[in-house]
C-alpha positions in Angstrom: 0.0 0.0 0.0 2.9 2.0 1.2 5.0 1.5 -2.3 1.6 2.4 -4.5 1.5 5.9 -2.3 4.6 6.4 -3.0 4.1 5.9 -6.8 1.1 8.1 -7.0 2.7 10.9 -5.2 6.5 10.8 -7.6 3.4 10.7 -10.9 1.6 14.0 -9.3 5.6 15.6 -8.9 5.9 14.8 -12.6 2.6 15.8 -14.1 3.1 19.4 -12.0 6.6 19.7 -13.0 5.5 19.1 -16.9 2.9 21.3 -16.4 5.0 23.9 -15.1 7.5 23.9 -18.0 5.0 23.7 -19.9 3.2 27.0 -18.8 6.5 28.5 -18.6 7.7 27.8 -22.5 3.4 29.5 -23.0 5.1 32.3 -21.3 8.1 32.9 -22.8 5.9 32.7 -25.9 3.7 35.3 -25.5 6.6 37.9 -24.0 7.4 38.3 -27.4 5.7 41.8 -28.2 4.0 41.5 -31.4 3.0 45.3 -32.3 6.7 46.2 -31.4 7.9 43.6 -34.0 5.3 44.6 -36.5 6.7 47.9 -36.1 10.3 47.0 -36.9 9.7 44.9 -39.7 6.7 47.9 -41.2 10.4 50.4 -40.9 12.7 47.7 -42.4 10.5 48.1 -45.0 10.1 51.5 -45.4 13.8 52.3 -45.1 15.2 49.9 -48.1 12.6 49.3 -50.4 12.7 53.1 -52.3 17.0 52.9 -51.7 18.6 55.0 -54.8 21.2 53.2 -57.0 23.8 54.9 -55.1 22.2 54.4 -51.8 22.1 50.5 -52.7 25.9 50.6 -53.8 26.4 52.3 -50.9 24.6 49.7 -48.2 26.5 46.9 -50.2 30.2 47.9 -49.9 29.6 49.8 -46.2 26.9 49.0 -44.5 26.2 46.2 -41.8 24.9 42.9 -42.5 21.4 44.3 -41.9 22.4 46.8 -44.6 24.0 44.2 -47.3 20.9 41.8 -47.3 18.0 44.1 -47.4 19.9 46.1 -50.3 20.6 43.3 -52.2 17.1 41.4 -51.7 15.1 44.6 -52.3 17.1 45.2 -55.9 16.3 42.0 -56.4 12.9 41.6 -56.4 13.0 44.3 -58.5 15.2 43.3 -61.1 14.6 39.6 -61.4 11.3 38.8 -60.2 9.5 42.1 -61.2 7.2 42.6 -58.5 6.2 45.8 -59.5 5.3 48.7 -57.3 4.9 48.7 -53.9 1.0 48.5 -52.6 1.3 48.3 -48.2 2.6 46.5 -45.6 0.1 44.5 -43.9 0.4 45.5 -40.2 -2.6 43.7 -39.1 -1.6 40.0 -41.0 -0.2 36.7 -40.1 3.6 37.0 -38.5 5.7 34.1 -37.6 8.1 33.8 -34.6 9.7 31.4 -34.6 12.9 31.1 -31.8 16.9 30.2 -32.8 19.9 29.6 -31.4 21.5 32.3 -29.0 18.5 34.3 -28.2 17.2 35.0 -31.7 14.4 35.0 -33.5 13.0 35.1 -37.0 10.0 37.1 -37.6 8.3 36.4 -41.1 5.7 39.0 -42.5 4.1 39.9 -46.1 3.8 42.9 -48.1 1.8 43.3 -51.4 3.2 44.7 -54.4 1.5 45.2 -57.7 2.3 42.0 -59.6 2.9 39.7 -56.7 3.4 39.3 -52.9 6.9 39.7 -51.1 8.2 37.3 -47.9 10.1 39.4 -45.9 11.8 37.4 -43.3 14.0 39.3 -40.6 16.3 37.7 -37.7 16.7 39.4 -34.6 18.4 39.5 -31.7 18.2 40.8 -28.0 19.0 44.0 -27.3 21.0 44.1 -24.2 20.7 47.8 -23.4 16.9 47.5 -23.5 16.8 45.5 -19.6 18.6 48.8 -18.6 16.5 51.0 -20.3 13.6 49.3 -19.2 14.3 48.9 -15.3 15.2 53.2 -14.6 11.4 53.5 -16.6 9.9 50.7 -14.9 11.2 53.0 -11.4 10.2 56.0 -12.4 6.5 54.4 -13.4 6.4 53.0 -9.8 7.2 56.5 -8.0 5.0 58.8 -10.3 1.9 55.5 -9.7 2.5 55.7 -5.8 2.8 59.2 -5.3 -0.6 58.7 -7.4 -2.1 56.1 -5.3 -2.3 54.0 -7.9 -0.9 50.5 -9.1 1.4 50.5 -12.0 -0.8 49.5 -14.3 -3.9 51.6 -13.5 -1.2 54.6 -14.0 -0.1 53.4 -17.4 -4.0 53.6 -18.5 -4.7 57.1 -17.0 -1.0 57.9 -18.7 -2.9 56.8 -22.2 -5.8 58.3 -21.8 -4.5 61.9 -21.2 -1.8 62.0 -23.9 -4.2 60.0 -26.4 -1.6 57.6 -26.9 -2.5 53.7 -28.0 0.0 52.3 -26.4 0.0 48.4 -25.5 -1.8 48.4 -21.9 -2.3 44.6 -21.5 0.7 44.3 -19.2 3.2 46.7 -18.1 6.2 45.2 -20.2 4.2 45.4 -23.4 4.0 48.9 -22.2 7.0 49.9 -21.5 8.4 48.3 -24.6 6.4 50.4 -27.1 6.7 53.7 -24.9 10.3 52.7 -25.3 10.6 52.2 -29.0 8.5 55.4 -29.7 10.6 57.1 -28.0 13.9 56.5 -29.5 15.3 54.3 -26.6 16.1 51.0 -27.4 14.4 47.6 -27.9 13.8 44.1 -26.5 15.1 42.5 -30.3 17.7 44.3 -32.9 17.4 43.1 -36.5 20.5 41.6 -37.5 19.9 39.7 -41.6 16.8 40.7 -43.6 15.7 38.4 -46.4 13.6 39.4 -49.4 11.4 36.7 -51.3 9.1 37.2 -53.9 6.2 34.5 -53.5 5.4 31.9 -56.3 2.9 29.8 -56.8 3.6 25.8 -57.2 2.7 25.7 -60.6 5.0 28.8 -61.1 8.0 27.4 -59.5 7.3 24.5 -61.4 7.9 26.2 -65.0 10.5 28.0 -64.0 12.1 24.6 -62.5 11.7 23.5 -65.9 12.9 26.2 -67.7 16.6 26.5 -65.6 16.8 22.5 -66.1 16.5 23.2 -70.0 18.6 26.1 -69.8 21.5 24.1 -67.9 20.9 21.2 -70.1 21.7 23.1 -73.3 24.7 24.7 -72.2 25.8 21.6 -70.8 25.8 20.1 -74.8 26.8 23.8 -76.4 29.6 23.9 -74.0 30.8 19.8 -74.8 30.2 20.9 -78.9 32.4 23.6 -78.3 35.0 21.3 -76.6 35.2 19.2 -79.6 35.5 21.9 -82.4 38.6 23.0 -80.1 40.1 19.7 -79.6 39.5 19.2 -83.6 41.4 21.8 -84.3 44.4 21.4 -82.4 45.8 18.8 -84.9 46.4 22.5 -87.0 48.3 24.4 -84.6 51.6 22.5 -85.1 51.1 23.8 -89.3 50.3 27.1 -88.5 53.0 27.6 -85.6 55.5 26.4 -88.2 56.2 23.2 -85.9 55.6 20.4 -88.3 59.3 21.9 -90.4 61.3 22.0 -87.9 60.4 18.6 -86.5 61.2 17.5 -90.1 64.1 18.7 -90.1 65.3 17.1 -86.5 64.3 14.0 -87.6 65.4 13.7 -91.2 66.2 10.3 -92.5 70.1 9.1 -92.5 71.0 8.6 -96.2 70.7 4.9 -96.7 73.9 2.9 -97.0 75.2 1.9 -100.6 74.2 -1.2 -101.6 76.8 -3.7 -102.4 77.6 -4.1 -106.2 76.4 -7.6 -107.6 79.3 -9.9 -108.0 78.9 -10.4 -111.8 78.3 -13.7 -112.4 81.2 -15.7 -113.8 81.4 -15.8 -117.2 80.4 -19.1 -119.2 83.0 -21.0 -120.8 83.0 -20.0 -124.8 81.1 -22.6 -126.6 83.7 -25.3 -128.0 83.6 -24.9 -131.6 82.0 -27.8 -133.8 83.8 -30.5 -134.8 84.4 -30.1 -138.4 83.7 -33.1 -140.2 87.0 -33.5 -142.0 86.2 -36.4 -144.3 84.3 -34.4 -146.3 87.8 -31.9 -147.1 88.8 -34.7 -150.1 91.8 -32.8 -150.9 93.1 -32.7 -147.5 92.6 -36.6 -146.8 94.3 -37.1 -150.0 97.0 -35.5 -149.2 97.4 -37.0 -145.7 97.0 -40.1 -147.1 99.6 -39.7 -149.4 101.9 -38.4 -146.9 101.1 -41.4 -144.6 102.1 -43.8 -147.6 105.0 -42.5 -148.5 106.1 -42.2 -144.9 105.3 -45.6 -144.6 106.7 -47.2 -148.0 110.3 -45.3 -147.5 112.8 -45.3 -144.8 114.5 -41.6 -145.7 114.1 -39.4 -142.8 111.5 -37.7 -141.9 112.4 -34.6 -142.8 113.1 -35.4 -146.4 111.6 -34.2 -149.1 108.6 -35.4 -150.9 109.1 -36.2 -154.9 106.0 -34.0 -155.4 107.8 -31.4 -152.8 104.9 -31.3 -150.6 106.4 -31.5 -146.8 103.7 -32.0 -144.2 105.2 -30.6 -141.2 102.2 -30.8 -138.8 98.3 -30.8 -139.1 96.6 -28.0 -136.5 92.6 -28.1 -136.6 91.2 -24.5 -137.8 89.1 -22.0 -136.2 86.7 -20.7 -138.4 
């Protein structure tokens, strides 16, 4: 019994504490003063949208970060979406808060122009003069309210009723915060980084989706057509630079080594002359064949001499 007490009691601590942070994170919520934000955003607005061409250059090349992007994204609605003239601000429509890192916040409003609608988006930042500023006022509003005999709040209404001022009188901070800001005295949030958006419908941002992927496409093939004209007519620069010659020259051919001279071929043997067929020389046989007889038929030397004086000395064949 004792341990589901005990139970109960640590899921009642939770709930309250949840419900505590919860109402707390409500809290923080709603400080955020909404007409005081309006008001920034309204003189934002005001200040950069009419900037001259030399008020613009100006902003870009010396001004603060607030200056740079509000320059730059007013000229640009301008010159590439067109947006046309300006119409209002729209004090009393929908703002977004939405809380960063290090104590900021980006506040989101719309303003109408002729041909379409602007998103202007603005990131703040706390101011950390304004807890000074506010704390000697919050003082002085508690001295003038009790020498009054009234409560600071009750003062703050009798304060707007006499000078006909509409200041903010659903708490004292909201209060204090726009008497503040009217007054030249600082604020709870600075703006830091303005951003300029002109607003387009789906279908709109479709087309024009299409349009840069055609666009990128095309150069994409111009740019590789262009690559291979170039790279075709680099086989030309050598020619026209002269190159080509002088690598001729470095690398002319070594004249080519004599050829040997054909051994002439050895020359054939002259053809033997033909046998001349002797028997048919009658006289000559005869005459042999006398000789041979009367060598035969007498013993007288050889060198002796015929009766017929026909010596035969020796017999040679002839060369015709």
């Amino acid at each position: 019994m004792k341990k589901k007490i005990l139970l109960i009691s640590i899921l009642a601590v939770l709930i309250s504490l949840t419900g505590c942070s919860g109402q707390k994170e409500t809290e923080e919520t709603e400080t955020y003063n909404k007409n005081i934000l309006a008001y920034q955003m309204r003189d934002i607005v005001d200040q950069y949208r009419n900037l001259s061409d030399a008020e613009t250059e100006y902003c870009l090349s010396e001004g603060s970060e607030l200056d740079v992007s509000a320059a730059k994204g007013f000229r640009q609605i301008q010159t590439t979406d067109k947006v046309g003239n300006f119409l209002k601000f729209d004090m009393n429509g929908e703002m977004t808060i939405e809380p960063g890192a290090d104590d900021m916040i980006l506040v989101s409003m719309t303003c109408n122009y002729q041909n379409r609608d602007v998103k202007i988006a603005v990131s703040f930042k706390k101011d950390l003069y304004y807890q000074i500023d506010f704390e000697q006022l919050y003082q002085q509003l508690s001295l003038e309210a009790a020498a009054e005999g009234q409560t600071v709040k009750e003062y703050i209404v009798s304060i707007n009723h006499q000078s006909g001022t509409p200041y903010d009188t659903s708490s004292v901070d909201n209060w204090i915060a726009e008497y503040l800001y009217n007054n030249d005295y600082s604020t709870p949030y600075m703006p830091v980084e303005c951003e300029v958006t002109a607003i387009y419908t789906k279908g709109e941002l479709m087309k024009k989706a299409a349009q840069n992927t055609a666009i990128g496409m095309i150069t994409v093939f111009l740019v590789l057509i262009f690559i291979s004209f170039v790279i075709s007519l680099l086989k030309y620069i050598p020619k026209i630079l002269g190159m080509d010659k002088k690598k001729e020259k470095k690398e002319a051919p070594k004249p080519a080594a004599p050829k040997p001279k054909p051994v002439p071929a050895p020359a054939a043997p002259a053809p033997l002359p033909k046998e001349e067929n002797l028997m048919e020389d009658k006289e000559l046989v005869a005459v042999i064949t006398a000789a041979v007889y009367a060598m035969a038929g007498s013993e007288k030397p050889a060198n002796a001499e015929s009766k017929d004086k026909l010596i035969v000395r020796s017999i040679r064949r002839a060369r015709l």
